[in-house]
C-alpha positions in Angstrom: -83.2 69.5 -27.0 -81.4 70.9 -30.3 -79.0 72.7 -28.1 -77.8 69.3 -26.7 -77.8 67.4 -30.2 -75.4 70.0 -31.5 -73.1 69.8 -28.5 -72.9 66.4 -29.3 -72.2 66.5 -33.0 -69.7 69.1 -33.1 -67.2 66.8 -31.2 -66.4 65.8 -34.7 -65.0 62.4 -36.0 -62.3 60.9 -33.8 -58.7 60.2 -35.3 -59.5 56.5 -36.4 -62.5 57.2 -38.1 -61.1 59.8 -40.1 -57.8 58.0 -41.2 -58.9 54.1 -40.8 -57.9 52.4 -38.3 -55.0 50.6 -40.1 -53.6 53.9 -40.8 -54.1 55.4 -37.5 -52.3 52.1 -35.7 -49.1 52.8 -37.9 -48.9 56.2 -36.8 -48.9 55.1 -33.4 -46.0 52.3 -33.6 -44.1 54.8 -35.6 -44.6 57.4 -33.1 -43.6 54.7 -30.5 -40.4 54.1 -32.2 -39.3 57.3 -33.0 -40.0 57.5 -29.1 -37.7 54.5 -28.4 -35.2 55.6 -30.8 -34.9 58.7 -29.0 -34.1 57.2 -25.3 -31.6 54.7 -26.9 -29.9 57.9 -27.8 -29.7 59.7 -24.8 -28.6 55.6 -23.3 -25.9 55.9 -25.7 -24.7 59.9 -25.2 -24.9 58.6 -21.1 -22.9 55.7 -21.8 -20.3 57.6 -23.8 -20.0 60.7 -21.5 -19.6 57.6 -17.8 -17.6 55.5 -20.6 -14.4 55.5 -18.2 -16.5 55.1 -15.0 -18.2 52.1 -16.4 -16.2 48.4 -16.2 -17.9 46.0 -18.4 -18.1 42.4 -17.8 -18.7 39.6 -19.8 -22.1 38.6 -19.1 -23.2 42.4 -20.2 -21.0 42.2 -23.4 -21.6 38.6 -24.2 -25.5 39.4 -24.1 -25.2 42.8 -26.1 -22.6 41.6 -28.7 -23.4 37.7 -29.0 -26.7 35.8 -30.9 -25.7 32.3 -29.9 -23.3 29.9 -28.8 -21.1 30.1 -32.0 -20.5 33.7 -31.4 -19.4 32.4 -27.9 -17.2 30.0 -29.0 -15.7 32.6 -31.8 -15.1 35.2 -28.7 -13.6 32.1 -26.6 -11.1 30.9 -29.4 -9.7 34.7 -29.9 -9.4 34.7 -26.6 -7.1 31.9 -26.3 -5.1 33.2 -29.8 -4.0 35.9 -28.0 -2.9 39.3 -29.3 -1.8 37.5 -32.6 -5.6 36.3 -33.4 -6.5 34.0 -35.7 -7.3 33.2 -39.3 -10.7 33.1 -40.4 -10.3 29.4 -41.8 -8.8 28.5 -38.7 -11.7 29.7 -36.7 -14.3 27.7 -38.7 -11.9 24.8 -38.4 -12.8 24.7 -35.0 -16.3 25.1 -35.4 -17.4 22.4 -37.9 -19.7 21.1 -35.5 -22.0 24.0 -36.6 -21.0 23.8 -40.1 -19.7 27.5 -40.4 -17.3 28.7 -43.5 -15.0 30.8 -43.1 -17.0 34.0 -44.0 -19.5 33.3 -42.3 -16.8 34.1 -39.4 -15.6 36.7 -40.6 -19.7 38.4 -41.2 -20.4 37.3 -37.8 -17.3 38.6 -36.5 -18.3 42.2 -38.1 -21.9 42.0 -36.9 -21.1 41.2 -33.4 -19.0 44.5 -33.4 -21.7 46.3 -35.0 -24.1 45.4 -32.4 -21.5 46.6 -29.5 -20.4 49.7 -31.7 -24.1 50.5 -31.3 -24.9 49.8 -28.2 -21.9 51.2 -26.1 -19.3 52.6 -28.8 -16.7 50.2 -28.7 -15.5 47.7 -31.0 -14.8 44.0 -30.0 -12.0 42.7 -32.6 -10.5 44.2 -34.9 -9.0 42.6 -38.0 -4.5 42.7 -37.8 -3.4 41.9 -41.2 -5.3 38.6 -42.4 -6.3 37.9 -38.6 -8.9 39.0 -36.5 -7.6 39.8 -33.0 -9.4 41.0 -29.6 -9.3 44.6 -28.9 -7.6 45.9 -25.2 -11.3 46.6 -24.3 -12.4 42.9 -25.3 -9.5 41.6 -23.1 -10.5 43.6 -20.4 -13.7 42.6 -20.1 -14.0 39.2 -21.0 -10.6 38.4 -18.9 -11.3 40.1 -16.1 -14.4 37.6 -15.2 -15.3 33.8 -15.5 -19.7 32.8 -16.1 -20.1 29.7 -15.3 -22.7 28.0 -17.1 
């Protein structure tokens, strides 16, 4: 009956008791994210190695790159500017419905590149002297195909 007792005992503490269980849950969501961080990098190496096999659309770009319907509109009006772009001011000019300033444009602008930088390694506009302007790769694929909402 000692035998057994012992057996039992030297299993030991498990990991939540020894740490807490606070503790022990952080280690497991950062251990999860360093996971998830991992896969989106092998996405990302995938994506740029098939980059010229791949024709993006704009439903796929509109959901990587845009937040909401002002970032819409924003793609929309550069779209229509044409290769010359548009000012800043002139872009919130069109958008006082939503009550944006001018750099407010121009820091959404930036972070709807920075989300498609990271996400397929391109760049959406790019800023031509005072104006921001879509890229060939933003004409391509938001030209190339009509949503219809």
């Amino acid at each position: 009956m000692m035998e057994v007792e012992e057996k039992t005992r030297s299993k030991g503490r498990s990991q939540v008791e020894k740490v807490g269980r606070l503790k022990y849950n952080q280690q497991l969501l950062k251990r999860a994210l360093r996971d998830l961080e991992e896969v989106k990098l092998m996405q990302r190496t995938i994506l740029a190695g098939l980059k010229g096999m791949f024709h993006f659309e704009r439903p796929m770009v509109q959901e990587i790159a845009c937040v909401d319907e002002v970032d819409v509109l924003i793609l929309d009006y550069l779209y229509e500017a044409g290769n010359g772009g548009m000012l800043p001011k002139d872009l919130a000019a069109r958008l006082t419905d939503f009550k944006v300033r001018r750099h407010q444009v121009s820091r959404r602008i930036l972070r709807m590149n920075k989300r498609l930088e990271s996400e397929i390694g391109e760049t959406f506009v790019e800023k031509r002297g005072w104006h921001w302007a879509l890229t060939c790769f933003a004409f391509q694929s938001w030209g190339d195909s009509e949503i219809n909402l």
